[in-house]
N, C-alpha and C positions, 0 to 999 in steps of 0.2 A: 431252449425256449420252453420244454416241456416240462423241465425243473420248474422254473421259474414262476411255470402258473400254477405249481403244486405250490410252490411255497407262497403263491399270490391268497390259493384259496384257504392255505392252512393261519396265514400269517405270520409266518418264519420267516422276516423280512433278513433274517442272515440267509439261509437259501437263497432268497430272490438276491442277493447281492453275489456270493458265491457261481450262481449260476449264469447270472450277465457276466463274471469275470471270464469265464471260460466260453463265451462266445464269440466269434469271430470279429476282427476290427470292423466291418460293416455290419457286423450284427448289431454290434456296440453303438455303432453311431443312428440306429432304424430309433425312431422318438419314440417309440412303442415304449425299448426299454431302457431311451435315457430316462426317462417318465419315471419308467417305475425304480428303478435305480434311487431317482433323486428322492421316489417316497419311500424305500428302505432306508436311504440313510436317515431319514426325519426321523423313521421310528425308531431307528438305533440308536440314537445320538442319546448321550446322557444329557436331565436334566442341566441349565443354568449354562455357566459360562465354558466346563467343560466339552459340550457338546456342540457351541458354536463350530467351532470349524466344519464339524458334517454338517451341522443345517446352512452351513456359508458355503457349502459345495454342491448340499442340494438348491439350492437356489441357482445357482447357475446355470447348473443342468438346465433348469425349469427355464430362466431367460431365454438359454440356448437355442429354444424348442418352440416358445413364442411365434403363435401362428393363428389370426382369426380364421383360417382357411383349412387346419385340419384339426381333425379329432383331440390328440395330446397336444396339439398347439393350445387349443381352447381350453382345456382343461388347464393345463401350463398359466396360462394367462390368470384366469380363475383364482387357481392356487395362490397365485403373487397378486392377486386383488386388483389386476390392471385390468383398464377397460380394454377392450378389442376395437378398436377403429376397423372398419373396413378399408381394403386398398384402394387409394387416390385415384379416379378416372385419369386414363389416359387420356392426352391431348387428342382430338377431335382428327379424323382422318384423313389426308387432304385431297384432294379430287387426282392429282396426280398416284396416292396409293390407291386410290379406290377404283380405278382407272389400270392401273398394272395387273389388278389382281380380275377385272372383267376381261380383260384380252387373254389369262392365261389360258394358253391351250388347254394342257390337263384337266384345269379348275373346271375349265366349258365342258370337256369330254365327261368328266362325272356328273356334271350338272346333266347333260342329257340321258345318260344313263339309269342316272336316279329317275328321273323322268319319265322315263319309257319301263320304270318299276322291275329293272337290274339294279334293285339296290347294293345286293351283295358286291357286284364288280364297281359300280360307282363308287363304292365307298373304298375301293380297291385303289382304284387308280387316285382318288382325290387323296388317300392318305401316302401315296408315293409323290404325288405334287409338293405335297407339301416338305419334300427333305430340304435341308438345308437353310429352308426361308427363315426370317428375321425376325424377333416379337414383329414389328410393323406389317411386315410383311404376311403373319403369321393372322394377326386379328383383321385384317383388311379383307383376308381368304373369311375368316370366320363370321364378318357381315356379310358377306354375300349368302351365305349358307345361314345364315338368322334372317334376311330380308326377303328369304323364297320358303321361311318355315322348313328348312330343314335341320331341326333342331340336334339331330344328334351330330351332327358336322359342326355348327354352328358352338356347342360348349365345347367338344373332343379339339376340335382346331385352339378355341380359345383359349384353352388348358396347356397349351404348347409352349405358348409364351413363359420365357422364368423375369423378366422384368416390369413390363408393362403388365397387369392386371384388369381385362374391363369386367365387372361383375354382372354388367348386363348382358354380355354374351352369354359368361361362364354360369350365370343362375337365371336363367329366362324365366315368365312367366305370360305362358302364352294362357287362354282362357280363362283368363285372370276372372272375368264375372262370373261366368257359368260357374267355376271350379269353385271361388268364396260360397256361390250360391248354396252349391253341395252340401260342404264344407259346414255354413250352418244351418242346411236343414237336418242334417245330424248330429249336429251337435260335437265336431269334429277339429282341432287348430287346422287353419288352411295353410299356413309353413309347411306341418306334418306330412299333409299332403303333396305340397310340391315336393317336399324333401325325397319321399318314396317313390314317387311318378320320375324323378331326374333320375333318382337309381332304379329302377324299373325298366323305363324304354325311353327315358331321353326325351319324352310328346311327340314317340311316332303314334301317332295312332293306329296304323297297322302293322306294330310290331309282332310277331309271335314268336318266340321261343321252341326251343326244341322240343320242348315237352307237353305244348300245348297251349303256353298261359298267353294273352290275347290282350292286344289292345294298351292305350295309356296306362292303366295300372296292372296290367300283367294279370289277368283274373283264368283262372282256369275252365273251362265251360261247366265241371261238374261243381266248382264252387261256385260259379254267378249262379247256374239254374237254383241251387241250395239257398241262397242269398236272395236269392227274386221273390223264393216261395216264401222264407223268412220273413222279409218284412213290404211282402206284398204288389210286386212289380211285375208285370206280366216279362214273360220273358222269351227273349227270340234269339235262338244262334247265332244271325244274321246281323243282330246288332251289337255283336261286343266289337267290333273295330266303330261301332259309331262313339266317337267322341265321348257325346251328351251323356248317354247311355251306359259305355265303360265307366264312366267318373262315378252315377248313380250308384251302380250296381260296386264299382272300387272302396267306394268313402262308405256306400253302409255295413259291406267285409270288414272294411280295418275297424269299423267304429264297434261291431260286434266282436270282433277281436279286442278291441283296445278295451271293452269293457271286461272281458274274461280272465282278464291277467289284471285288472284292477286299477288302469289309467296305465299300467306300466306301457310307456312308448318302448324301451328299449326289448321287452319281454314281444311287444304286439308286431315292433321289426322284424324278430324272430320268428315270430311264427308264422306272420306272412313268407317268410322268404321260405323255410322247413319245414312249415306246417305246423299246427299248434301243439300236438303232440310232446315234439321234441322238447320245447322250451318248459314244457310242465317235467322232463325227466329231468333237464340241467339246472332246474331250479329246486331240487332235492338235497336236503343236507342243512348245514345252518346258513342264518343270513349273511348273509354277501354285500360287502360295496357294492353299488353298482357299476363301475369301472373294471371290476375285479372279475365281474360276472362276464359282463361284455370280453375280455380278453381272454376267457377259458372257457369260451361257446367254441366246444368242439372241430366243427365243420369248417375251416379255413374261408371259402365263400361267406358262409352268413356270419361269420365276424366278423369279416369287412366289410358287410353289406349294412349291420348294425351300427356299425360306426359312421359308414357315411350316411344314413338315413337319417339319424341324430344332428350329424354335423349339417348338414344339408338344412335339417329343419332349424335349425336355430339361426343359421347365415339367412333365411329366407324370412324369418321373425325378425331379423335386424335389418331385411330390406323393404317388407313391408311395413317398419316401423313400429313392430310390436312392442308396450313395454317391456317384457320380460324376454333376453335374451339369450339367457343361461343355459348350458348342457349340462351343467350339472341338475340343474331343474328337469331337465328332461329324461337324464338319465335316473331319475328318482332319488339323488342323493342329495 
């Protein structure tokens, strides 16, 4: 893998082919690198009709990997100029599942645990309930846990499911007003925003982290107090678990960020997650795809935090109905 993104950033797309040869049959099959696979051979392929056959196998690849729902799916899609449909709603639940899944013991025992603000164990025991059960059985558990605003139960459950697909579990939008409101009083995409806040803390709103960062958008107390004074917000310790408040003090962080790195979404992921620093070191050297960049951000976490941040925000532009749906738009290319 480490090949690989040397030859991603050098352009040595025979490296990057060489080096997915020599990775393990599940290395092989991870979309990461049938992706890039499929776009070495493009670049290899000799002009005209000699070269068909690689570009007839990168294509495949690319079919293969076809997913509005992740990162190199969407890209994949992109690439072969297909539209992304979103996943078909599931059939409607019927009172008898909805009904199995309020009498489970376990489901109750974490619903009261959560309750009594044992979330840690609650979330203990609800993800041992859940072995074995059904897609059905699976999203049945997952309305319960979206109809009490227990949002991170509510998409982690939904995610379970490999058949049925509901996307209003698995991409909520809870504070839909307030959060647009935000959203344009800085002048910010409100996707963006859901996008980071689902990878952030899921809309617990009293989430914290090990390290300190609080609230809906994960803000650090010594970045909000930074942010407050910046563009003007009185600021109190006491209110970064409040909602309203977190979002304020979230949406004008990233938008101050999103502006420093120059609209770049995928650069301002970054630097929210590693702080801005970093991403001003990794963007050193010549210009870069931005796919290319995104895959050789060092730090294992925040490259898959970029990517699903990105991915996140574009599924949520295509559920709120935005025209412009593209990752590739967001990731700058």
């Amino acid at each position: 893998a480490w090949a690989a993104r040397a030859g991603l950033r050098s352009q040595r797309w025979h490296l990057v082919l060489k080096a997915v040869a020599l990775m393990s049959p599940s290395e092989q099959r991870d979309p990461a690198w049938q992706y890039w696979r499929a776009r070495a051979l493009q670049a290899t392929a000799a002009d005209g009709a000699p070269g068909e056959a690689l570009r007839a196998e990168a294509r495949g690849l690319l079919q293969g990997i076809v997913s509005p729902l992740s990162f190199y799916g969407r890209l994949a899609a992109e690439d072969l100029a297909q539209a992304q449909a979103l996943p078909a709603s599931p059939a409607a639940l019927t009172p008898a599942e909805r009904g199995q899944a309020q009498a489970h013991a376990g489901l109750n025992r974490a619903l009261l645990l959560i309750a009594q603000g044992l979330r840690f164990d609650g979330v203990r025991e609800w993800n041992y309930s859940l072995r074995g059960m059904s897609d059905r059985e699976l999203l049945a558990a997952a309305q319960e846990a979206c109809e009490r605003a227990i949002w991170d139960r509510c998409i982690n459950t939904s995610e379970r499911s490999k058949l049925e697909v509901d996307m209003a579990q698995r991409f909520p939008m809870p504070f839909r007003r307030e959060l647009q409101a935000k959203a344009r009083e800085v002048g910010i995409d409100p996707a963006y925003v859901y996008g980071l806040i689902r990878q952030e803390s899921r809309f617990i709103t009293d989430a914290r982290s090990h390290v300190g960062a609080t609230g809906l958008m994960q803000v650090m107390p010594a970045t909000a107090r930074w942010t407050a004074k910046k563009v003007g917000i009185p600021f109190q310790p006491e209110l970064m678990t409040d909602s309203d408040f977190n979002m304020r003090i979230g949406t004008s962080y990233l938008k101050l960020v999103l502006d420093d790195f120059g609209g770049s979404m995928a650069m301002a992921a970054a630097a929210y997650n590693a702080g801005p620093s970093r991403p001003r070191r990794w963007r050193e050297g010549p210009m870069l795809d931005a796919a290319i960049w995104a895959e050789n951000i060092p730090f294992n976490e925040t490259r898959d935090y970029v990517k699903k941040v990105l991915t996140n925000t574009s599924l949520y532009a295509q559920i709120l109905g935005q025209g412009d749906t593209s990752l590739r738009a967001r990731l700058g290319l």
